[in-house]
mmJSON file of the N, C-alpha and C atoms, coordinates in Angstrom:
{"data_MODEL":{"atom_site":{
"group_PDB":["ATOM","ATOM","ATOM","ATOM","ATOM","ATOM","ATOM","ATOM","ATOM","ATOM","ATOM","ATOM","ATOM","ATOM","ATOM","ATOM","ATOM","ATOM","ATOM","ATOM","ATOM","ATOM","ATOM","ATOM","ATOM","ATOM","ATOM","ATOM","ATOM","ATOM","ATOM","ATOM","ATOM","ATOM","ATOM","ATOM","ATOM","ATOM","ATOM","ATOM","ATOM","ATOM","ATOM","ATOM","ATOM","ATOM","ATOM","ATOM","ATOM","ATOM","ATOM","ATOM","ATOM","ATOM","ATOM","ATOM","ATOM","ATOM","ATOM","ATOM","ATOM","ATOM","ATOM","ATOM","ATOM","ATOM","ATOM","ATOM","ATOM","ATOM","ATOM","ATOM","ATOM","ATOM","ATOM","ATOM","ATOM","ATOM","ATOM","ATOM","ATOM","ATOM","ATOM","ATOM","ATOM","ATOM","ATOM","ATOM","ATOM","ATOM","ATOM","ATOM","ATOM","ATOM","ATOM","ATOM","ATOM","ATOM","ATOM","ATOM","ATOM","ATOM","ATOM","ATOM","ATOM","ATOM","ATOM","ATOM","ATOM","ATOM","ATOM","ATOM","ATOM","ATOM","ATOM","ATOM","ATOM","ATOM","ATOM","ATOM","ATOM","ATOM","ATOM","ATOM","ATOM","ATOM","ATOM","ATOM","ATOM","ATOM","ATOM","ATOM","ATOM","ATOM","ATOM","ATOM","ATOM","ATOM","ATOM","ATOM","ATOM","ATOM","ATOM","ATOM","ATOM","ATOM","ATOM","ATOM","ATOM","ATOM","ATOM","ATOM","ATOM","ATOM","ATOM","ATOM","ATOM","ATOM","ATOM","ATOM","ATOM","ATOM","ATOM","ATOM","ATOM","ATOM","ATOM","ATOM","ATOM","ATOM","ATOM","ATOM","ATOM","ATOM","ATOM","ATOM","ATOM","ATOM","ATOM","ATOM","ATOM","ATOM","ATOM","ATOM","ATOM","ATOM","ATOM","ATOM","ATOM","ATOM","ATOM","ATOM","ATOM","ATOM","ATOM","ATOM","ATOM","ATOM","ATOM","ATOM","ATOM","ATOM","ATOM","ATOM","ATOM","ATOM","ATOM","ATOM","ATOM","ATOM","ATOM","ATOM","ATOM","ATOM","ATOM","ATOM","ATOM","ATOM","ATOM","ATOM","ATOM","ATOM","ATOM","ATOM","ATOM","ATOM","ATOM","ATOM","ATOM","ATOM","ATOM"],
"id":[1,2,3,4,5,6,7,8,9,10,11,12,13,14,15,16,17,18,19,20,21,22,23,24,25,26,27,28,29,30,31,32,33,34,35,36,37,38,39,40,41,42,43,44,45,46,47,48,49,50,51,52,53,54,55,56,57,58,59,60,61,62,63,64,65,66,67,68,69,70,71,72,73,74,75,76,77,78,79,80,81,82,83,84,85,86,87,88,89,90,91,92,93,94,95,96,97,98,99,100,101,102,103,104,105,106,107,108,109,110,111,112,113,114,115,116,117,118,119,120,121,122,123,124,125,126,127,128,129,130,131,132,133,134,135,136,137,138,139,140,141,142,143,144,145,146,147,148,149,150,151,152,153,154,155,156,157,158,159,160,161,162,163,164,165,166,167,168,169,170,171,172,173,174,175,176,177,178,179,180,181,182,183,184,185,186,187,188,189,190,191,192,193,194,195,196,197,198,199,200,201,202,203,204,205,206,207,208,209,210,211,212,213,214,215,216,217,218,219,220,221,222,223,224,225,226,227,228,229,230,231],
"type_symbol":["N","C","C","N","C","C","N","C","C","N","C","C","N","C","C","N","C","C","N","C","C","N","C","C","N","C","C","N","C","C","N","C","C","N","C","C","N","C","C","N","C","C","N","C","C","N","C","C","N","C","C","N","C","C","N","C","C","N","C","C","N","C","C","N","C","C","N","C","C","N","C","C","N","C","C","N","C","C","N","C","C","N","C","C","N","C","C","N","C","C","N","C","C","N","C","C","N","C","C","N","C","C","N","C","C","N","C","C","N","C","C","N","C","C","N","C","C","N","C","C","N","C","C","N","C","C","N","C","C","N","C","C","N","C","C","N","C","C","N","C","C","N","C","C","N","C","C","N","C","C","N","C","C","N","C","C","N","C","C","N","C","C","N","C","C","N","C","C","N","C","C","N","C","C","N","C","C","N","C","C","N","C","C","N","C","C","N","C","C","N","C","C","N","C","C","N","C","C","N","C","C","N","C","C","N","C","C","N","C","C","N","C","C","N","C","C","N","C","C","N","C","C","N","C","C","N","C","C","N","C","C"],
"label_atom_id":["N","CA","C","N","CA","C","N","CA","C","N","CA","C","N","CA","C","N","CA","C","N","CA","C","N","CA","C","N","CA","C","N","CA","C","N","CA","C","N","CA","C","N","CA","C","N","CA","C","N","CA","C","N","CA","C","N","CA","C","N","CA","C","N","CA","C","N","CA","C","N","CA","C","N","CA","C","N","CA","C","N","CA","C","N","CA","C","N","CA","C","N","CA","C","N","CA","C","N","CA","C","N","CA","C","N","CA","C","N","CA","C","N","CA","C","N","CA","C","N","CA","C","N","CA","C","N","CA","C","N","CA","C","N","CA","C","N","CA","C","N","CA","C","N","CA","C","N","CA","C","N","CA","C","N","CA","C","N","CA","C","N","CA","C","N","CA","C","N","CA","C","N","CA","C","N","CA","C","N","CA","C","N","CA","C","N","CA","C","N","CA","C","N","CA","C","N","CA","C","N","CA","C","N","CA","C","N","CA","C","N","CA","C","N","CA","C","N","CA","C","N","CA","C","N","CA","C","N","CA","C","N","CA","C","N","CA","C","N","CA","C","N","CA","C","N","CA","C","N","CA","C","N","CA","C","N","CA","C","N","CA","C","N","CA","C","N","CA","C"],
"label_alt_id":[null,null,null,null,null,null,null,null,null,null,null,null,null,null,null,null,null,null,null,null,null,null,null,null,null,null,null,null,null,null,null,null,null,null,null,null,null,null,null,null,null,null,null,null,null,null,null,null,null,null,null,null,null,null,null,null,null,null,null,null,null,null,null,null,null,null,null,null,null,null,null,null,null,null,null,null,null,null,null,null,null,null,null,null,null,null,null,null,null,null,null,null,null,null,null,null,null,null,null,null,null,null,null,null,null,null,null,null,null,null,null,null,null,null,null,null,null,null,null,null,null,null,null,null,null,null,null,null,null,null,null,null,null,null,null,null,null,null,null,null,null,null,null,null,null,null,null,null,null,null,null,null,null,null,null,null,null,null,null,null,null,null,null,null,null,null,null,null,null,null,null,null,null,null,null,null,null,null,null,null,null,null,null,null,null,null,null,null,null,null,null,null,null,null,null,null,null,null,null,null,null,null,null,null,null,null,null,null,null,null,null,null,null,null,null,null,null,null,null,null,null,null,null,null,null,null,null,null,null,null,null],
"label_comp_id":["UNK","UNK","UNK","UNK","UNK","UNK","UNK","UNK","UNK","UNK","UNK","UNK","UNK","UNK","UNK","UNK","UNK","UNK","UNK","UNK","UNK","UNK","UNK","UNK","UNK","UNK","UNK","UNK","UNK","UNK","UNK","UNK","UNK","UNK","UNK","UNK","UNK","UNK","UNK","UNK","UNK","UNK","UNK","UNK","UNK","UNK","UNK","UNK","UNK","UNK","UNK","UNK","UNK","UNK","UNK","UNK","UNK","UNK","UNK","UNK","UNK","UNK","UNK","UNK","UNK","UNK","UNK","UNK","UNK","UNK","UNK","UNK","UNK","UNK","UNK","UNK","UNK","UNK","UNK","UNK","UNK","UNK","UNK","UNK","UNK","UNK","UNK","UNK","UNK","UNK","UNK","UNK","UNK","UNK","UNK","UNK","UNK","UNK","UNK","UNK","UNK","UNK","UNK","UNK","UNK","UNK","UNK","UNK","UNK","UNK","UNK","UNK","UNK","UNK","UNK","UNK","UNK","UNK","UNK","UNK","UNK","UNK","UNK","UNK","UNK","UNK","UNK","UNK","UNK","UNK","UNK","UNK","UNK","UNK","UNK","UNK","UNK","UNK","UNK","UNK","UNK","UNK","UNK","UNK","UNK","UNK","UNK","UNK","UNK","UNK","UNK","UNK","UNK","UNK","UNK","UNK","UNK","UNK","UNK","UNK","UNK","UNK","UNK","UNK","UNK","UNK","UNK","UNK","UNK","UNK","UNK","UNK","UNK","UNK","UNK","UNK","UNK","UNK","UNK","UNK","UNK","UNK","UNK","UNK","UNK","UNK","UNK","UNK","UNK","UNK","UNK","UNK","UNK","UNK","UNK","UNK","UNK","UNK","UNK","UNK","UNK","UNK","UNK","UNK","UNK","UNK","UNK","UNK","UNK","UNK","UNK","UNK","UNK","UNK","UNK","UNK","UNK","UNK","UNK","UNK","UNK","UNK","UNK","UNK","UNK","UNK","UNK","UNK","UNK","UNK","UNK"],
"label_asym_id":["A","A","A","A","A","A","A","A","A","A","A","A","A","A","A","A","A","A","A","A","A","A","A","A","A","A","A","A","A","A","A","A","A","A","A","A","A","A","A","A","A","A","A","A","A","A","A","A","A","A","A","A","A","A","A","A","A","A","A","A","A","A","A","A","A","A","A","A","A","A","A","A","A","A","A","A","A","A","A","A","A","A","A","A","A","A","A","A","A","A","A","A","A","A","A","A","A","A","A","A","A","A","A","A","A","A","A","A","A","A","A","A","A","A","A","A","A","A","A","A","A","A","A","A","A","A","A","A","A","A","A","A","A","A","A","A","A","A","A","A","A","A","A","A","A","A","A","A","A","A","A","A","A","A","A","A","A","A","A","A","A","A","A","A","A","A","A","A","A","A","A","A","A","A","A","A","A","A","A","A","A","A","A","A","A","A","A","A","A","A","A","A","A","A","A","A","A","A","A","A","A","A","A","A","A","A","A","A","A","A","A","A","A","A","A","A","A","A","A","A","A","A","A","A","A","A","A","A","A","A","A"],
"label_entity_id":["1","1","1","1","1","1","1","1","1","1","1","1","1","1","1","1","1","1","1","1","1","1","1","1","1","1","1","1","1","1","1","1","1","1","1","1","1","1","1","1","1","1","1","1","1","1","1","1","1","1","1","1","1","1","1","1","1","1","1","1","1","1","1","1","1","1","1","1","1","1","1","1","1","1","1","1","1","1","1","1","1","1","1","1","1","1","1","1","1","1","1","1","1","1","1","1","1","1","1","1","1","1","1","1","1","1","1","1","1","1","1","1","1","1","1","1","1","1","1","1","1","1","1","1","1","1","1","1","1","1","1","1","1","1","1","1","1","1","1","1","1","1","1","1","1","1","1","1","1","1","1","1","1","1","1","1","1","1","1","1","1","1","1","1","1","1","1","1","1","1","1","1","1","1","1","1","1","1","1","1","1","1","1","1","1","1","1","1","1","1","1","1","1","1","1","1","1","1","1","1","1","1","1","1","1","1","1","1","1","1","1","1","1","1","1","1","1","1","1","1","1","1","1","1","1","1","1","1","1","1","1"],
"label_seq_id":[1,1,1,2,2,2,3,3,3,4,4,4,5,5,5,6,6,6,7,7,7,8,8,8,9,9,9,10,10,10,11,11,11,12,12,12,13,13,13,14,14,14,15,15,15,16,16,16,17,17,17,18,18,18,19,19,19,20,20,20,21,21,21,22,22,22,23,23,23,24,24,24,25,25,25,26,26,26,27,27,27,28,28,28,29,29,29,30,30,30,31,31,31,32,32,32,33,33,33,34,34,34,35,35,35,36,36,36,37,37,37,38,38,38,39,39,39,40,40,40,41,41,41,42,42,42,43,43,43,44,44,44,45,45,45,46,46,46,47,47,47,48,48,48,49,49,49,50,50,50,51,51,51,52,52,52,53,53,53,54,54,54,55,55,55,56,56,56,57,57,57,58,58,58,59,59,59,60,60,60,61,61,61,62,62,62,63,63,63,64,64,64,65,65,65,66,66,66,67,67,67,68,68,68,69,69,69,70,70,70,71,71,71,72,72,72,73,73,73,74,74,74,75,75,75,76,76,76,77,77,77],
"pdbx_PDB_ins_code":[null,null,null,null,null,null,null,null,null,null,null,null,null,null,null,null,null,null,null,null,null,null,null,null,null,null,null,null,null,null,null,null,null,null,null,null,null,null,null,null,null,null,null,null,null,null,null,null,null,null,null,null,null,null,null,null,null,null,null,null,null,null,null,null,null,null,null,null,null,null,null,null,null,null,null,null,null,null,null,null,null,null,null,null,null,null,null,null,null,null,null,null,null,null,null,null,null,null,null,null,null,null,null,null,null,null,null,null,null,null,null,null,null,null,null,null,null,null,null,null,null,null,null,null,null,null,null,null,null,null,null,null,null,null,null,null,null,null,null,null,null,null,null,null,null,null,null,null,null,null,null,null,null,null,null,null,null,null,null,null,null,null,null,null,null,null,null,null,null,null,null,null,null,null,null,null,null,null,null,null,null,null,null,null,null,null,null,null,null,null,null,null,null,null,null,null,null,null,null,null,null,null,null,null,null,null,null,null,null,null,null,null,null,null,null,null,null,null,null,null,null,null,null,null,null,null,null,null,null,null,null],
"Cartn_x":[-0.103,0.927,0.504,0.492,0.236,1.901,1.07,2.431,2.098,3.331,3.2,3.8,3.696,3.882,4.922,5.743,7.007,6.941,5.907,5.514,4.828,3.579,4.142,5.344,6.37,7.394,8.457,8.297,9.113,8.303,7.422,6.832,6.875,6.764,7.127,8.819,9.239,10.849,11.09,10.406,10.32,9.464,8.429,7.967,9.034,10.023,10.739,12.069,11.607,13.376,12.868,14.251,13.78,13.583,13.572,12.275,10.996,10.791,9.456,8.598,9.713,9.047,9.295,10.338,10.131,9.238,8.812,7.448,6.648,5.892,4.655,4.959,6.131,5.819,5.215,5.931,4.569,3.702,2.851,1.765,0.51,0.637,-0.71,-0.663,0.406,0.574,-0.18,0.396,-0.82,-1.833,-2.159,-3.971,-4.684,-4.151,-5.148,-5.288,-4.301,-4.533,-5.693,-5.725,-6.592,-8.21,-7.81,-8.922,-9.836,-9.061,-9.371,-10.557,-9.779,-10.218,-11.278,-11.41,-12.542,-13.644,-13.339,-14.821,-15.518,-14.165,-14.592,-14.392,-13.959,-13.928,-14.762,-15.24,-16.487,-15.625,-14.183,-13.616,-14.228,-14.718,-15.346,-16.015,-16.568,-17.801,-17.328,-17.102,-16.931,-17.893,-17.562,-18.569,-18.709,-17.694,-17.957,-17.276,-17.625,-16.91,-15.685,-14.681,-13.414,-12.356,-11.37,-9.998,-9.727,-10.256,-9.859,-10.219,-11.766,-12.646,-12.317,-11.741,-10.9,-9.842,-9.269,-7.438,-8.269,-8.965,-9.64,-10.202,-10.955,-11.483,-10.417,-9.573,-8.441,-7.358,-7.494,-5.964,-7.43,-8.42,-9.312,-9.171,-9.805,-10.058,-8.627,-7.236,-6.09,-6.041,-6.042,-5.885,-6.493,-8.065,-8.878,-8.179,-8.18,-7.35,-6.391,-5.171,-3.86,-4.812,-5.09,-5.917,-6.285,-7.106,-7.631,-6.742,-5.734,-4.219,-3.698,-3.253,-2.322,-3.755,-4.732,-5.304,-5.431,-5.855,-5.108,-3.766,-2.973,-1.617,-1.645,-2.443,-2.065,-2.993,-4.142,-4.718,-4.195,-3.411,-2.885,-1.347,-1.053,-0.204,-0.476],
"Cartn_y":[-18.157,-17.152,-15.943,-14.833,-13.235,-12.886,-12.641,-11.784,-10.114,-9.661,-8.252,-7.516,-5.937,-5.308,-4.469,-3.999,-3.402,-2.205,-1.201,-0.287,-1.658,-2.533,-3.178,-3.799,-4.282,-4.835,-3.645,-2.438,-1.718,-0.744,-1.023,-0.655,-1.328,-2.574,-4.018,-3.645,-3.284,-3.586,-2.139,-1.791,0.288,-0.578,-0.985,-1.519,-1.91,-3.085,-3.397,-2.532,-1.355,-0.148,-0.054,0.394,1.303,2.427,3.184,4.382,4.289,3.158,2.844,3.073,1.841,1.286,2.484,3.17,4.454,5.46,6.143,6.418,6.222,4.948,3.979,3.994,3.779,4.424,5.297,6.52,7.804,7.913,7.527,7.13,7.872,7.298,7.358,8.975,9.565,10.989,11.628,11.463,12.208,11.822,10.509,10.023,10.501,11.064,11.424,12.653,13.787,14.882,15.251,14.393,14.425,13.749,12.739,12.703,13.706,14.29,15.654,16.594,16.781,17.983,17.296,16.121,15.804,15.773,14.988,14.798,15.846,16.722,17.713,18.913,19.64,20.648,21.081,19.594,19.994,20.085,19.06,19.029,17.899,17.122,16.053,16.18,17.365,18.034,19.191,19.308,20.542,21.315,22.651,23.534,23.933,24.182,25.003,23.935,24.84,23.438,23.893,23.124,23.607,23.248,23.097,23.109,23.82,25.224,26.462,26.474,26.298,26.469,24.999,24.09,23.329,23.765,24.579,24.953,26.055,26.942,27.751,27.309,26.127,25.405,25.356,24.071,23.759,24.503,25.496,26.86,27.428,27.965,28.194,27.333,25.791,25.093,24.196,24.873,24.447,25.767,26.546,27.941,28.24,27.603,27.622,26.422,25.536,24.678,25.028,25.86,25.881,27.199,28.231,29.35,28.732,27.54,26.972,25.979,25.819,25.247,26.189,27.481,28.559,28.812,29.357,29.637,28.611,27.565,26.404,26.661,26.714,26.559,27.797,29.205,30.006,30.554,29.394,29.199,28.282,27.286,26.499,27.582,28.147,29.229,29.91],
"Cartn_z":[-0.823,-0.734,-1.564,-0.724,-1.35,-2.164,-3.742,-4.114,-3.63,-3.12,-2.814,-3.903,-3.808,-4.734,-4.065,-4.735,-4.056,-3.101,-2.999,-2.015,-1.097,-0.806,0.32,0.878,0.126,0.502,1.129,0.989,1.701,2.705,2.614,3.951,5.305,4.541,5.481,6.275,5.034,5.488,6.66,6.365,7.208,8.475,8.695,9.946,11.116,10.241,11.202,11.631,10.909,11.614,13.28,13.787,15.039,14.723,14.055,13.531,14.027,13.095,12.781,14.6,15.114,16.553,17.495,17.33,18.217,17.453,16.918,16.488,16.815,16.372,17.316,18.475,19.452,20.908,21.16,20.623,20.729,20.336,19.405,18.782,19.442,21.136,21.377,22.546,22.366,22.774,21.579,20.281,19.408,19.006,19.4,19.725,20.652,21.398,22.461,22.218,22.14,21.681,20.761,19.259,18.315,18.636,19.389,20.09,20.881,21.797,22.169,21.515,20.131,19.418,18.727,18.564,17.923,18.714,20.17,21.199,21.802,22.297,23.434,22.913,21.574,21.229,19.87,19.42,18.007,16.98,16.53,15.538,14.571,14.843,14.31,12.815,13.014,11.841,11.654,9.94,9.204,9.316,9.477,9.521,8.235,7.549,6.121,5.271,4.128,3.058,2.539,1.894,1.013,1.969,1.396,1.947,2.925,2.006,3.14,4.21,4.22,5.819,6.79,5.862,7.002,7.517,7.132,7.534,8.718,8.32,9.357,10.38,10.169,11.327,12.103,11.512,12.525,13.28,12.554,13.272,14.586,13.983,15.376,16.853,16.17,16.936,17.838,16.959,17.759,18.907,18.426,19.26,20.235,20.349,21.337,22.518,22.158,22.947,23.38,22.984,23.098,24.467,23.804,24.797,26.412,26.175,27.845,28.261,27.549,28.464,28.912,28.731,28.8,30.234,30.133,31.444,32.452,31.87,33.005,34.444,33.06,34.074,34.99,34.209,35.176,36.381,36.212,37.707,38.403,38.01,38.81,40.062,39.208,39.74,40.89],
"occupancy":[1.0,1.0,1.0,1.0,1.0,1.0,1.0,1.0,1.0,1.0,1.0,1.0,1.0,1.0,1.0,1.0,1.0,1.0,1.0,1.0,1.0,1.0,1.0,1.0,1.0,1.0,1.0,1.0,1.0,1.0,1.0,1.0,1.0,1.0,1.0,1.0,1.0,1.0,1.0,1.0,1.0,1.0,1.0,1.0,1.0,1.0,1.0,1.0,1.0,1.0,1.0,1.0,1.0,1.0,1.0,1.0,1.0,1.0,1.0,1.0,1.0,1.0,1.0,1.0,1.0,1.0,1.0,1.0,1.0,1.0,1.0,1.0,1.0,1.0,1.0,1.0,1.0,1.0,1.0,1.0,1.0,1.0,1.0,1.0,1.0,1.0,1.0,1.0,1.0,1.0,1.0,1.0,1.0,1.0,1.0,1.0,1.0,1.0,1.0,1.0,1.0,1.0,1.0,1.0,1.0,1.0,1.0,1.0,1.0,1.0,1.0,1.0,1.0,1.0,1.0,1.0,1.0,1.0,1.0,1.0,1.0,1.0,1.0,1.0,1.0,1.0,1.0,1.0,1.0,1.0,1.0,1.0,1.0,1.0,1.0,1.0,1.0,1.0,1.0,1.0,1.0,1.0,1.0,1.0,1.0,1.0,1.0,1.0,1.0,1.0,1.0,1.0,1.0,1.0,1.0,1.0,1.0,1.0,1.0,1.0,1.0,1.0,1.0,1.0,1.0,1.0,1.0,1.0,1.0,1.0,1.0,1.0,1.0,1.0,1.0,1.0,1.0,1.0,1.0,1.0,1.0,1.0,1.0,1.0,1.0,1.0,1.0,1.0,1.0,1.0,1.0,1.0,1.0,1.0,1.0,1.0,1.0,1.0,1.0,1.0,1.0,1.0,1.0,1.0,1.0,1.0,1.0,1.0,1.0,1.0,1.0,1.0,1.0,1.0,1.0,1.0,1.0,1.0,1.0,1.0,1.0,1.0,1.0,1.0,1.0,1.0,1.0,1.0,1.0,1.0,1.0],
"B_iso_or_equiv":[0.0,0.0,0.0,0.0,0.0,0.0,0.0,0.0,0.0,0.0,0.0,0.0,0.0,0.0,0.0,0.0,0.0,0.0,0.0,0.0,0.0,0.0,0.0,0.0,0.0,0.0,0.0,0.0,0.0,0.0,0.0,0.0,0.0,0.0,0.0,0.0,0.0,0.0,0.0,0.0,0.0,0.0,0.0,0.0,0.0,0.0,0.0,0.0,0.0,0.0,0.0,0.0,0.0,0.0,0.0,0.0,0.0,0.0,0.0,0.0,0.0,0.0,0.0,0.0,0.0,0.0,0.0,0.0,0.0,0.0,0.0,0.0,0.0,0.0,0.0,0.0,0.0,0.0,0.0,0.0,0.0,0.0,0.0,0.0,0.0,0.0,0.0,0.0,0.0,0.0,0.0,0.0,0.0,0.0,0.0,0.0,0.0,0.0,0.0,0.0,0.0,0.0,0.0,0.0,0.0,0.0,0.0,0.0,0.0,0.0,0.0,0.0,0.0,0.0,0.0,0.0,0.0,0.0,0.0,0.0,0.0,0.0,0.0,0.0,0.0,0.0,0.0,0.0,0.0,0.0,0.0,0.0,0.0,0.0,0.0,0.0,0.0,0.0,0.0,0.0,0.0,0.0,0.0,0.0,0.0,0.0,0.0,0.0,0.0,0.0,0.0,0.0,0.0,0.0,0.0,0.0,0.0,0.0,0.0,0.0,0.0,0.0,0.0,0.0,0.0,0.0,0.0,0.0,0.0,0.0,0.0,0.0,0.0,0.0,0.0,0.0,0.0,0.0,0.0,0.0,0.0,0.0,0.0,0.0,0.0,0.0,0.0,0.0,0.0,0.0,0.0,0.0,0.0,0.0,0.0,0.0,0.0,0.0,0.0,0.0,0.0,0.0,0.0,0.0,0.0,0.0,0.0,0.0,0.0,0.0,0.0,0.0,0.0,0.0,0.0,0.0,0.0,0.0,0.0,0.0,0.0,0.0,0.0,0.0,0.0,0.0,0.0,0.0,0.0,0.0,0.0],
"pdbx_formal_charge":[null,null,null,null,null,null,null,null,null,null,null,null,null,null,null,null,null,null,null,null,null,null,null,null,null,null,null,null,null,null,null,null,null,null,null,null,null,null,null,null,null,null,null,null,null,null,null,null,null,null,null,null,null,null,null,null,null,null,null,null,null,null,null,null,null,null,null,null,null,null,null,null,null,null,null,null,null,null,null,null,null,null,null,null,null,null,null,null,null,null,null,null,null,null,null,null,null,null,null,null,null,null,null,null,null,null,null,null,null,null,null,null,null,null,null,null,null,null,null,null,null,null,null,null,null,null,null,null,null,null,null,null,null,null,null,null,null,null,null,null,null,null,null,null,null,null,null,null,null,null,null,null,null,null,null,null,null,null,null,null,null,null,null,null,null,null,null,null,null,null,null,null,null,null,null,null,null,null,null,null,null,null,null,null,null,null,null,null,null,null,null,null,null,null,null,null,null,null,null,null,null,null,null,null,null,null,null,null,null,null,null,null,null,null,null,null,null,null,null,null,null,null,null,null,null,null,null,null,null,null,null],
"auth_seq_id":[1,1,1,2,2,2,3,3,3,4,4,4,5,5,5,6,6,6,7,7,7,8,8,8,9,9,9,10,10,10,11,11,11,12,12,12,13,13,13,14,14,14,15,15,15,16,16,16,17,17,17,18,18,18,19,19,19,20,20,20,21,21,21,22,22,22,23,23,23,24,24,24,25,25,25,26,26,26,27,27,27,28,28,28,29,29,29,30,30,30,31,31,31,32,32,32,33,33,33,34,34,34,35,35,35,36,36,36,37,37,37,38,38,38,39,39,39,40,40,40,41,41,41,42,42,42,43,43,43,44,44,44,45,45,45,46,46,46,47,47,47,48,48,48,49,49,49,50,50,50,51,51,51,52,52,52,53,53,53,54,54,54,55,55,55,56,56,56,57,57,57,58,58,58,59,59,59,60,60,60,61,61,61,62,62,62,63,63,63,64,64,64,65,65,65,66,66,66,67,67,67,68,68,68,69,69,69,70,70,70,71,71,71,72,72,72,73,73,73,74,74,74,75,75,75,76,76,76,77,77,77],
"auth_comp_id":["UNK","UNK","UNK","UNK","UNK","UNK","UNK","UNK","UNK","UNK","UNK","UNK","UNK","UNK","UNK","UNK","UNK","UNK","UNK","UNK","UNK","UNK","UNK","UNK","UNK","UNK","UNK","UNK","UNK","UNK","UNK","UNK","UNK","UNK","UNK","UNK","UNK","UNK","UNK","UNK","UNK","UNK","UNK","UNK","UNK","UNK","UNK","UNK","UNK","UNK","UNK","UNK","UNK","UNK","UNK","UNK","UNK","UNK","UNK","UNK","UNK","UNK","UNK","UNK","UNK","UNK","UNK","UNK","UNK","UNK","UNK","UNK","UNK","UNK","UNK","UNK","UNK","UNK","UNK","UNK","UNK","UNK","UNK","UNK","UNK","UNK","UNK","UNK","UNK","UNK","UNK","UNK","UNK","UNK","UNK","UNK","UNK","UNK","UNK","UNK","UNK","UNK","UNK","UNK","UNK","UNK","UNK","UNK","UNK","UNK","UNK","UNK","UNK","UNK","UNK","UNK","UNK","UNK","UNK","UNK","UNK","UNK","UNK","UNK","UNK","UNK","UNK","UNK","UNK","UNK","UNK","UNK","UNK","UNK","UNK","UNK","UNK","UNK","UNK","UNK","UNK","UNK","UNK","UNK","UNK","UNK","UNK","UNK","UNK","UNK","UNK","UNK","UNK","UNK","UNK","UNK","UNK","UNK","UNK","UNK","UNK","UNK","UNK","UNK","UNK","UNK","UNK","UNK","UNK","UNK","UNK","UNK","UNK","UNK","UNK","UNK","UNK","UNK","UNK","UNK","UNK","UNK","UNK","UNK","UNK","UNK","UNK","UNK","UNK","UNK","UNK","UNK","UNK","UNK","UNK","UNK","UNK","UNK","UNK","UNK","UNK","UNK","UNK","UNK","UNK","UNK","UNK","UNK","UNK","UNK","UNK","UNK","UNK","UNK","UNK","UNK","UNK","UNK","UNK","UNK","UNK","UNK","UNK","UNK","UNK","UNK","UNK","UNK","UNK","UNK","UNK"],
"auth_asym_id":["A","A","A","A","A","A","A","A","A","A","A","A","A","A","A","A","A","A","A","A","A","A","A","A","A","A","A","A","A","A","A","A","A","A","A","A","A","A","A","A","A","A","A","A","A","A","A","A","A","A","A","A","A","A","A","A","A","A","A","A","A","A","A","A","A","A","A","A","A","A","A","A","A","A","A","A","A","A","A","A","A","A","A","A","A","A","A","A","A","A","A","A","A","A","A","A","A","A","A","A","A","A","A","A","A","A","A","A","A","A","A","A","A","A","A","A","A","A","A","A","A","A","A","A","A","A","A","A","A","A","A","A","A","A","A","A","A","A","A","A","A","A","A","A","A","A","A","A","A","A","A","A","A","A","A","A","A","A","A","A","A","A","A","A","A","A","A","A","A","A","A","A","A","A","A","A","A","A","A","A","A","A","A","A","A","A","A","A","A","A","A","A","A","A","A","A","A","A","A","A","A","A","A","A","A","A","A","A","A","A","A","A","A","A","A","A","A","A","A","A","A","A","A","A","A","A","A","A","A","A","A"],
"auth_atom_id":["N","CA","C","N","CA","C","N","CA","C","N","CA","C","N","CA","C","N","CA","C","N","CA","C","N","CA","C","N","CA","C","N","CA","C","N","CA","C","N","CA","C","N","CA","C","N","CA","C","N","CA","C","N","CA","C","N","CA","C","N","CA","C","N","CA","C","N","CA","C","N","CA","C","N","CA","C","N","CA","C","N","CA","C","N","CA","C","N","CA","C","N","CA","C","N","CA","C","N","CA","C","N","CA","C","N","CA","C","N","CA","C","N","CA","C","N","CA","C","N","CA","C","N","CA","C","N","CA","C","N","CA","C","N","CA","C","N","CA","C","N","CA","C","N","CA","C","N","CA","C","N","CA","C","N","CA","C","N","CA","C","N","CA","C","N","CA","C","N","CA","C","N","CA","C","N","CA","C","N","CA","C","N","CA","C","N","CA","C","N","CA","C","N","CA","C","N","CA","C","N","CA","C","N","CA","C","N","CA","C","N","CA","C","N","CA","C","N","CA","C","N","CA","C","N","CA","C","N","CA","C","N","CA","C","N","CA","C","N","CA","C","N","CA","C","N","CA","C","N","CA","C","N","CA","C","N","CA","C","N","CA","C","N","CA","C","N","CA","C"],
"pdbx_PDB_model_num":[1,1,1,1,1,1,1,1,1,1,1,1,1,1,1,1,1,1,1,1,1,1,1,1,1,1,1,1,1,1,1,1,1,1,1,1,1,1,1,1,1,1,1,1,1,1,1,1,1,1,1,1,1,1,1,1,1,1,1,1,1,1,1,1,1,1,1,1,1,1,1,1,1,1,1,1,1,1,1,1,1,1,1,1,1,1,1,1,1,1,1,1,1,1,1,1,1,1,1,1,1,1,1,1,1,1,1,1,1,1,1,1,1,1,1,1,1,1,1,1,1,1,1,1,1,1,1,1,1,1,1,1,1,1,1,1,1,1,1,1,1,1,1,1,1,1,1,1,1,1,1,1,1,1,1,1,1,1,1,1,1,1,1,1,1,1,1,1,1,1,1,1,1,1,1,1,1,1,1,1,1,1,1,1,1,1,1,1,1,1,1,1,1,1,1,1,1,1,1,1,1,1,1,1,1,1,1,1,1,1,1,1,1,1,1,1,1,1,1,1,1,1,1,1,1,1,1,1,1,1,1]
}}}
């Protein structure tokens, strides 16, 4: 028998909310997304170093994405 420590024991107890389980339903709507940006758009690997040039990476590399959805839809048009 594992003694637990009180942050596992209420994490445990948060698992079993319906929170919890509606959450993890969606789960894999923002897995795939992030998946996305890592395989097919070159999010995977920092280009620069620091905090900062990550926040820059990622506002680019969301924007570029968000950019070839928005032309998407409006060739589908």
């Amino acid at each position: 028998m594992t003694i637990k420590s009180e942050e596992h024991s209420e994490q445990k107890a948060f698992q079993q909310t319906e929170e919890f389980k509606e959450m993890e339903r969606s789960r894999y709507k923002i897995e795939s997304e992030n998946s996305e940006l890592k395989h097919r758009q070159g999010f995977k690997i920092a280009t620069s170093s620091g905090l900062f040039g990550m926040k820059i990476q990622a506002a680019t590399t969301i924007f570029a994405v968000n950019i070839k959805r928005i032309l998407k839809l409006l060739d589908e048009k």
